[in-house]
N, CA, C and O atoms as a DFTB+ gen file, in Angstrom:
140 C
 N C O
     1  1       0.814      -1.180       0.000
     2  2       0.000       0.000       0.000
     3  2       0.860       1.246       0.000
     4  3       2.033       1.317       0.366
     5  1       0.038       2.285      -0.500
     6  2       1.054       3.514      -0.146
     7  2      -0.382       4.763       0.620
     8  3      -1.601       4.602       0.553
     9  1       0.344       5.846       1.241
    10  2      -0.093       6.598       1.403
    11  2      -0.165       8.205       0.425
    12  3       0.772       8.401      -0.350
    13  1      -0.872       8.880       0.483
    14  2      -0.935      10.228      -0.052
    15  2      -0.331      11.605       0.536
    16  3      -0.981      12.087       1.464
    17  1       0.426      12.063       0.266
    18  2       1.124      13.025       0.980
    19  2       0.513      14.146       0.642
    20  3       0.650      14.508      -0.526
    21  1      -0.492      15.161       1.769
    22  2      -1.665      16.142       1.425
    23  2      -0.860      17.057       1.731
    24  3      -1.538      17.546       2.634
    25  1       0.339      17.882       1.690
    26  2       0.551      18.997       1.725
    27  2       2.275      18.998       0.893
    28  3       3.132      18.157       1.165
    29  1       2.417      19.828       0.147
    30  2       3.896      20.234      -0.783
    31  2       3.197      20.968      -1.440
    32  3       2.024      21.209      -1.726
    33  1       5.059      21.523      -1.757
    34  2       4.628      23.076      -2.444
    35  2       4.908      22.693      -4.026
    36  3       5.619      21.770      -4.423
    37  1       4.218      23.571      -4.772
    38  2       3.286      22.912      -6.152
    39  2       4.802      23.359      -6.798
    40  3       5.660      22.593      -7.235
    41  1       4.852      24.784      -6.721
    42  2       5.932      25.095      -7.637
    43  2       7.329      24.312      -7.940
    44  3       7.862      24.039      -9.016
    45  1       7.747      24.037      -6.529
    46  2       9.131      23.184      -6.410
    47  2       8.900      21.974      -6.647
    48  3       9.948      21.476      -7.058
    49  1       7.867      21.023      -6.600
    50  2       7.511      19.351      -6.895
    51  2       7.380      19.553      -8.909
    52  3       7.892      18.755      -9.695
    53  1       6.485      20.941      -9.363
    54  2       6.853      21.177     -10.551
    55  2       7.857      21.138     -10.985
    56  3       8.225      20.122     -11.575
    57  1       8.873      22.510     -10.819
    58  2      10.083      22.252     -11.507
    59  2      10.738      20.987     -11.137
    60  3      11.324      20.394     -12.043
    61  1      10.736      20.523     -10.070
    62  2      11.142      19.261      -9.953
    63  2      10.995      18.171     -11.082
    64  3      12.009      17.805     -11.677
    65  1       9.612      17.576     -11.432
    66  2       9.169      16.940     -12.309
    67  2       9.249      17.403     -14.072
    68  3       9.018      16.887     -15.165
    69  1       9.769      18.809     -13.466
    70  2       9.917      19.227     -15.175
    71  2       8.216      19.664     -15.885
    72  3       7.967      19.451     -17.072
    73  1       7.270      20.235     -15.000
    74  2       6.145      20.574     -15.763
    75  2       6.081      22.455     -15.529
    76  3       6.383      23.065     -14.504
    77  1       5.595      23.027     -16.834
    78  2       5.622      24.233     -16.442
    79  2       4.690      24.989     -15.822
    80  3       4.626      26.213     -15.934
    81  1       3.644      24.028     -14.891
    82  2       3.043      24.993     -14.182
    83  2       1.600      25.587     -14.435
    84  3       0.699      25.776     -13.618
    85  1       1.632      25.834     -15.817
    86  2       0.910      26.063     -16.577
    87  2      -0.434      25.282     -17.202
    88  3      -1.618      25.223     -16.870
    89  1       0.401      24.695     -18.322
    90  2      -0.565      23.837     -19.283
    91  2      -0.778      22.228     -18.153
    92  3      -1.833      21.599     -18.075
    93  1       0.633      21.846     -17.339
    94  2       0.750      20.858     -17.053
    95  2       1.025      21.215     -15.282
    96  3       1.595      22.186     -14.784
    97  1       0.427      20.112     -14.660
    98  2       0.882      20.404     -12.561
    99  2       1.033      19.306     -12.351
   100  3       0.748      18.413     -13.148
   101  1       1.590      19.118     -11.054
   102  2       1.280      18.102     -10.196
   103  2       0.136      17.942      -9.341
   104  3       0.197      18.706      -8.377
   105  1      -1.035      17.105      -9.365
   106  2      -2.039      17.115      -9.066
   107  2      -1.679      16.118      -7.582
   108  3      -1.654      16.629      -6.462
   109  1      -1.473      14.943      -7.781
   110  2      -1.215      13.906      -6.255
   111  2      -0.099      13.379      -6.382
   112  3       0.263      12.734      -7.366
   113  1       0.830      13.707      -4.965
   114  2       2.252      13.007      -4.502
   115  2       1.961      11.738      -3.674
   116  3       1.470      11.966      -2.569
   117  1       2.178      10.384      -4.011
   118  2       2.136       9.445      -3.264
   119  2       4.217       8.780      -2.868
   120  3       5.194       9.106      -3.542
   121  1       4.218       7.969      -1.779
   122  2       5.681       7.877      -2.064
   123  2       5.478       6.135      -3.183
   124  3       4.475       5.457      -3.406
   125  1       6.573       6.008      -3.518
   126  2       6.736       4.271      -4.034
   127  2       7.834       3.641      -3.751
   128  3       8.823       4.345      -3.955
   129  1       8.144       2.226      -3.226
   130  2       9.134       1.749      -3.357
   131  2       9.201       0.743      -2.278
   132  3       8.112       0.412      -1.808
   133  1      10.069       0.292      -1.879
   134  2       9.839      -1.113      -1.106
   135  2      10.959      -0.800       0.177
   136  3      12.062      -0.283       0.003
   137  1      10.547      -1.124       1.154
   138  2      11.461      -1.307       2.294
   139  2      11.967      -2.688       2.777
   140  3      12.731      -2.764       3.738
């Protein structure tokens, strides 16, 4: 399972991901990966 992470800041997870903000966002941050 994963959880949903309800609070980050849009702009920096954007440039992060490479979207400009604009036409394109980050809508939901979940984490992934295995421990």
């Amino acid at each position: 399972g994963t959880c949903a992470i309800v609070a980050y800041q849009q702009d920096k997870l954007d440039e992060f991901i490479g979207v400009d903000g604009d036409n394109e966002v980050s809508l939901y941050v979940a984490p992934v990966g295995k421990l």
